[in-house]
N, C-alpha and C positions, 0 to 999 in steps of 0.2 A: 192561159186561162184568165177571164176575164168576169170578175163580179159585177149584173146589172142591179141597179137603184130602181125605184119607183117609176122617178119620174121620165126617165128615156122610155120605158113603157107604156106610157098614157100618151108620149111624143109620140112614137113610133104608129101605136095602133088609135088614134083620134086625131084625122087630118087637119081637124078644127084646131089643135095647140097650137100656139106659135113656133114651137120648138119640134114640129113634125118632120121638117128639108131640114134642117141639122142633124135630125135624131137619125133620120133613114141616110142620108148621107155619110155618115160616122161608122152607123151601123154595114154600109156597102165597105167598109174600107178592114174591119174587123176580120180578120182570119182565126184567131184563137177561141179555143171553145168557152163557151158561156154557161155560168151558173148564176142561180138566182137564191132565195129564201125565201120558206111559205109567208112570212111574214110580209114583205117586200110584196107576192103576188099577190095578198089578201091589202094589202091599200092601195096596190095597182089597179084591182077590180072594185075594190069599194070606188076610187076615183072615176073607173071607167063608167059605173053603173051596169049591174049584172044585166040585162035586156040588150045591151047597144052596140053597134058592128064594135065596136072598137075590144068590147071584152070577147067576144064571138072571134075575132082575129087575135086576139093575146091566147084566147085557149088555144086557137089552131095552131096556133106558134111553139105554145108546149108542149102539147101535143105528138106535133111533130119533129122533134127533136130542137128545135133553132135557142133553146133553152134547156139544162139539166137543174132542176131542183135540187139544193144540197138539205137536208134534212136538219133537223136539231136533235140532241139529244138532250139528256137532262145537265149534263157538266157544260154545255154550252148556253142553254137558256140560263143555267147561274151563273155563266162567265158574260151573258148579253146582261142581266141585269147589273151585274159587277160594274158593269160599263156606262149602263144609264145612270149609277150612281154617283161613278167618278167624273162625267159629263155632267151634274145635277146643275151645274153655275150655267148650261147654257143648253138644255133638256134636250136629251137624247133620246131618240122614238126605239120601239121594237125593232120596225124595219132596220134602221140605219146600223144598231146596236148587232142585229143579227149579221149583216155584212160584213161588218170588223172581225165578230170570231169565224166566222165562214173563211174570212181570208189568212186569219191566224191558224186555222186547222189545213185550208189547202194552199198554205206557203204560196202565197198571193200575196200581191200588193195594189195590181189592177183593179178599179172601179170607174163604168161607166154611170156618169150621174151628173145630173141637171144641179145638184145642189153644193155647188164649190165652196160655201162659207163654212159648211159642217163639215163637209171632208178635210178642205183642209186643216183644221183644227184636229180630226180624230186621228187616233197613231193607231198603228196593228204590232202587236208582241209579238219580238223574234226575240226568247228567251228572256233576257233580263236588257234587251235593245230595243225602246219602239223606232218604229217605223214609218214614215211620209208613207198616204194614199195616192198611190202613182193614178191619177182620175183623167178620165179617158173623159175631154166633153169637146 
């Protein structure tokens, strides 16, 4: 199981990123199933801009299964804020925050993500052990 970021998202589906042949190349090589966070998809389509093939191709992607939304509940949204507070020295977005507990809930360590300075600084809680984001880029 593999948790997607924002930004392989806006790669994948907006040919115009520079990180479009990395993203869909990485992404041919993936066998593991893929989740995401509504968070994550709500700054992937603000990114994409709602009108433009690129978010029109990101919904057909969800859509169609190539993507599993993992949900929040309320003990997660106060374990994502927990998080942007104990990150406050170098600010931790919703998106990024809800990835961490998504992967601490489904015993994960996988993230594909364009943004290596934050991951690897952020740990996932395995009990009273964090954990290295094993980052898929």
């Amino acid at each position: 199981m593999i948790l997607v970021d924002t930004g392989p998202f806006v790669a994948l589906f907006d040919p115009q990123d520079a990180e479009h042949g990395r993203c869909r190349e990485i992404l041919s090589t993936i066998r593991d199933t893929l989740f995401t966070t509504i968070p994550v998809l709500t700054e992937a389509f603000h990114l994409l801009t709602p009108n433009s093939i690129g978010a029109d191709r990101l919904r057909d992607f969800v859509v169609n299964g190539g993507v599993s939304p993992w949900f929040m509940d309320h003990a997660a949204i106060a374990r994502a804020f927990e998080l942007m507070e104990q990150y406050g020295d170098h600010p931790m977005d919703l998106a990024d925050a809800s990835l961490i507990v998504a992967a601490e809930s489904l015993r994960t360590t996988k993230i594909f993500t364009l943004d290596l300075a934050d991951f690897q600084r952020y740990r996932i809680r395995r009990g009273h052990r964090p954990m290295k984001v094993d980052i898929l880029n």
